[in-house]
C-alpha positions as CSV (number, residue, x, y, z in Angstrom):
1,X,-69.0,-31.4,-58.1
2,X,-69.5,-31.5,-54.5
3,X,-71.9,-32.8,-52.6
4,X,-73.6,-30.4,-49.9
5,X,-73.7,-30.7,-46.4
6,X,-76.5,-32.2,-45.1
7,X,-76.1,-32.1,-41.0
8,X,-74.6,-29.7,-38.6
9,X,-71.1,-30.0,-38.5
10,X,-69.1,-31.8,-35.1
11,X,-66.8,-29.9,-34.7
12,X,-68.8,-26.8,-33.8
13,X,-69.6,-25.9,-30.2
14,X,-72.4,-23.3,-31.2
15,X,-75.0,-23.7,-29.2
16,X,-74.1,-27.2,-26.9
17,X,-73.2,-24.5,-23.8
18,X,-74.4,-27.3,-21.3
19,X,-72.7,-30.0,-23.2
20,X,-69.4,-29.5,-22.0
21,X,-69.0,-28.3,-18.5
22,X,-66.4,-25.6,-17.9
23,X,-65.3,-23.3,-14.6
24,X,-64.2,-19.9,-15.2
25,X,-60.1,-19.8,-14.4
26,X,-60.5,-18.5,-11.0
27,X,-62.6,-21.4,-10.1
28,X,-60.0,-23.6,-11.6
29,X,-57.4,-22.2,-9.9
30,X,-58.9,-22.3,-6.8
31,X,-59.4,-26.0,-7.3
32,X,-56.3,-26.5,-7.9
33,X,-55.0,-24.6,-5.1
34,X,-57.0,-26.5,-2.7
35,X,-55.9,-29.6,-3.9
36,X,-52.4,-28.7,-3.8
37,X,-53.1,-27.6,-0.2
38,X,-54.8,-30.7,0.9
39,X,-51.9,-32.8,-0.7
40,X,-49.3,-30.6,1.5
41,X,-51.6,-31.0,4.4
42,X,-51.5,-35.3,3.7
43,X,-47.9,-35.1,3.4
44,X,-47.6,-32.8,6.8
45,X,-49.9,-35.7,8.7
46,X,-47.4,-38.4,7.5
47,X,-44.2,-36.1,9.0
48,X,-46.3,-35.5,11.9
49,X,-47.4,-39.7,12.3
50,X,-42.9,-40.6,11.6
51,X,-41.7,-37.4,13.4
52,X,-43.9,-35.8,15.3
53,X,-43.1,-32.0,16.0
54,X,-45.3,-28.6,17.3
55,X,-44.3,-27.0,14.0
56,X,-45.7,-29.8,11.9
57,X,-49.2,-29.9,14.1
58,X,-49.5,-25.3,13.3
59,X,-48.4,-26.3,10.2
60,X,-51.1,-29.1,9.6
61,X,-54.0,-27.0,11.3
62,X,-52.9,-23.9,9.0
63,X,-53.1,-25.9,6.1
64,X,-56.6,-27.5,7.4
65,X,-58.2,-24.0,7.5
66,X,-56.7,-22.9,4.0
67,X,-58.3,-26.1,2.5
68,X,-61.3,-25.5,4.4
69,X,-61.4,-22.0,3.4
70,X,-61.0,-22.7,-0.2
71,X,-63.4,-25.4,-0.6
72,X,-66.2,-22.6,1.0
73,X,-66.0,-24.2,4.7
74,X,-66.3,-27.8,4.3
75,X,-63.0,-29.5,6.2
76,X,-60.9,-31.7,4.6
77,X,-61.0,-35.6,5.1
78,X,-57.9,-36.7,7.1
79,X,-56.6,-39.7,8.5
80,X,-56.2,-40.2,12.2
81,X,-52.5,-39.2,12.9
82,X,-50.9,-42.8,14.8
83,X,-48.8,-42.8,17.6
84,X,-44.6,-42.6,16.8
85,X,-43.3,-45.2,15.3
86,X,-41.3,-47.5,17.6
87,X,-38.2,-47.3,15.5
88,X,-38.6,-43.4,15.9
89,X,-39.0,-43.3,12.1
90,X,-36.5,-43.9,9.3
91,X,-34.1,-40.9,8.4
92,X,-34.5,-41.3,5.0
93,X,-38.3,-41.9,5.3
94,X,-38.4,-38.6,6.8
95,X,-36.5,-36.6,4.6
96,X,-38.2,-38.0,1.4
97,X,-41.1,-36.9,2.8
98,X,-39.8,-33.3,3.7
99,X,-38.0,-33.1,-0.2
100,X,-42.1,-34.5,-1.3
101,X,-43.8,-31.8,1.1
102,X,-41.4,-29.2,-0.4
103,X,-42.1,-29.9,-4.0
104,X,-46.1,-30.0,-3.1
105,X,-45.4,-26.5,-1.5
106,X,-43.4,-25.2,-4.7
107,X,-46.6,-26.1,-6.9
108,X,-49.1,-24.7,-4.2
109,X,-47.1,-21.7,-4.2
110,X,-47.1,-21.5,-8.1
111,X,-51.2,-21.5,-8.0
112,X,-51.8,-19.3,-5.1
113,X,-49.2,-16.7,-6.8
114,X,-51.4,-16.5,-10.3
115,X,-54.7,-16.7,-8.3
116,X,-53.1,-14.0,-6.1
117,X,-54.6,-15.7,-3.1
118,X,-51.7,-13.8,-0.3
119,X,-53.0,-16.1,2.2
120,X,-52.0,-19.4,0.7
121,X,-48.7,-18.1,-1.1
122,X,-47.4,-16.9,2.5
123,X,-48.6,-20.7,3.8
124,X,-47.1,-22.1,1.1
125,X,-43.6,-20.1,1.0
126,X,-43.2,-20.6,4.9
127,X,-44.0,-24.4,4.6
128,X,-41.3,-24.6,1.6
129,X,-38.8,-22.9,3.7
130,X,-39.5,-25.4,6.8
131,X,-39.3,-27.9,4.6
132,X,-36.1,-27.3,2.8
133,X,-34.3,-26.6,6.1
134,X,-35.2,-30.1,7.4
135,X,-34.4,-32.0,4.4
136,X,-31.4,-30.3,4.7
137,X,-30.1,-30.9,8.3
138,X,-30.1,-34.3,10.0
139,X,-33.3,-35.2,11.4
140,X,-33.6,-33.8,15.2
141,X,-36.6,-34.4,17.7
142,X,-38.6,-30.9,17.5
């Protein structure tokens, strides 16, 4: 009535261990903690190059070391922070970029929380506060 199977079946993973590559969940999450981190830190060089402040270049260097740390010492790539603009940089520029850096933040936050890194959740709740009292008041010369 029915015919038997004659080959090993697809949709089994029995035995194909090297097949599909997988990282434990800590390793994801640090993964995706660094590259939260280094996003943050990418959005903190582009405040720093529109509106350059002392809090933003702590804030970059903290961030730096996080990323650094989590990635088991190797530094992250960054671009080479340009003088001021001339116009000073646009207001709204600026603020879309603290309301981006806050949501980067939130989700860095989010990560270091379930991976229970303390480190990166403090880093990541101070930069959302910075960030949300900025996008909140009109943009001042640090």
């Amino acid at each position: 009535m029915y015919e038997p199977i004659r080959g090993k079946s697809v949709h089994t993973m029995a035995g194909t261990g090297s097949d599909v590559p997988r990282r434990p969940r800590e390793a994801e999450l640090e993964f995706q903690l660094a590259g939260h981190l280094a996003a943050l830190l990418t959005a903190t060089d582009e405040l720093r190059s529109q509106a350059p402040c002392a809090d933003l270049d702590e804030a970059a260097e903290q961030l730096a070391q996080q990323v650094a740390r989590l990635r088991g010492g190797a530094a992250p790539a960054r671009a080479a922070t340009p003088g001021p603009p001339a116009d000073g940089g646009s207001a709204a520029r600026v603020a879309a970029l603290h309301r981006r850096a806050y949501d980067l933040a939130g989700r860095a936050l989010v990560v270091a929380a379930s991976r229970a890194d303390t480190r990166a959740a403090i880093l990541a709740a101070q930069r959302m506060e910075a960030h949300a009292e900025a996008a909140a008041r009109p943009p001042v010369p640090c």
